[in-house]
C-alpha positions in Angstrom: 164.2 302.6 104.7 162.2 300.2 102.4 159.0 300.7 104.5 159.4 304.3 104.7 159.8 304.5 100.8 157.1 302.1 100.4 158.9 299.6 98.8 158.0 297.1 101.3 153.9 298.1 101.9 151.2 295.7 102.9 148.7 298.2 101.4 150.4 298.2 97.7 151.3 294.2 97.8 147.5 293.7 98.5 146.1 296.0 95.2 148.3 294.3 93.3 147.5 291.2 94.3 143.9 291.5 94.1 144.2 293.0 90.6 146.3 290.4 89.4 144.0 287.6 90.7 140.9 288.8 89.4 142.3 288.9 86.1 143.4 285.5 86.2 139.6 284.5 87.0 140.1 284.1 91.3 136.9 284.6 92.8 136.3 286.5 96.1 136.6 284.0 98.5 140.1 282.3 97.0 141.2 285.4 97.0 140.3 286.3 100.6 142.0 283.1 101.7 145.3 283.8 99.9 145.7 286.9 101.7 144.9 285.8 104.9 147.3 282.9 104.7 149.8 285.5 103.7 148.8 287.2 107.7 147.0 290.4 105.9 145.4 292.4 107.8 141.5 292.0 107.3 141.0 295.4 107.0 142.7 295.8 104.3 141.9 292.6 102.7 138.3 294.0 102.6 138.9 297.5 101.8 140.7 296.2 98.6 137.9 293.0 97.5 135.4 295.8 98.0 137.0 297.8 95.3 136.9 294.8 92.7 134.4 296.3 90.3 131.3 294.6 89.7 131.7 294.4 85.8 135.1 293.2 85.7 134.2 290.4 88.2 131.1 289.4 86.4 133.2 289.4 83.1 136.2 287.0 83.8 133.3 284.5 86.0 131.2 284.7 82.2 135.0 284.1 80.5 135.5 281.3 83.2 132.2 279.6 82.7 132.5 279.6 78.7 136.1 278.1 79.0 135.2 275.3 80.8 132.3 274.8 78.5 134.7 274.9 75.4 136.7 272.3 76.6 134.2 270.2 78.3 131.7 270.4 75.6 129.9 266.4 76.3 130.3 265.9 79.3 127.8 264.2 81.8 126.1 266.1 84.4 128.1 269.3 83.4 126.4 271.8 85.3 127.0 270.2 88.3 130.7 269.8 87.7 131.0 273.1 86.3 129.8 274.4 89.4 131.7 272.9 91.3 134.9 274.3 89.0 133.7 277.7 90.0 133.7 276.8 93.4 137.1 275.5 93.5 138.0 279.0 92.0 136.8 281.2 94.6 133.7 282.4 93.0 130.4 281.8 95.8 127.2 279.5 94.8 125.0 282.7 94.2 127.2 284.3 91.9 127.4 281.3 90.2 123.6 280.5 90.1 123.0 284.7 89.0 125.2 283.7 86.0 124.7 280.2 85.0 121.5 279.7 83.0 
């Protein structure tokens, strides 16, 4: 009944959860992993990351970076450990480095 009325569907659970994550500033790869630890299928997991638009991602990773270098503003060797920040949130190293000046 709940699948039939799609209540209960793999396919809605994993739009909404990669819309939700990428506004909360999840890179690709944190995101992937959530879902597979959830056992999605990785067809789906793909078919929905591959829908991310490309300006949306780019904007929260720029909102990201200028957060952390807000609240971080003298810190030693910063671009290292802001890099390494972005890592920790999903985002891959040449994504980062296309950004990051």
């Amino acid at each position: 009944m709940l699948k039939e009325n799609r209540f209960v569907d793999d396919e809605r659970f994993v739009e909404s959860f990669v819309r939700s994550k990428v506004k909360a500033s999840w890179g690709r790869q944190k995101i992937v992993a959530a879902l597979r630890a959830k056992r999605i299928p990785s067809a789906l997991i793909e078919q929905y990351c591959a829908q991310i638009p490309a300006e949306d991602y780019q904007v929260q990773l720029r909102s990201a970076i200028e957060k952390w270098q807000r609240l971080h503003p003298n810190v030693e060797h910063a671009r290292e450990k802001l890099i390494r920040h972005l890592l920790t949130k999903g985002y891959g190293m040449g994504e980062i480095l296309k950004i990051l000046p």
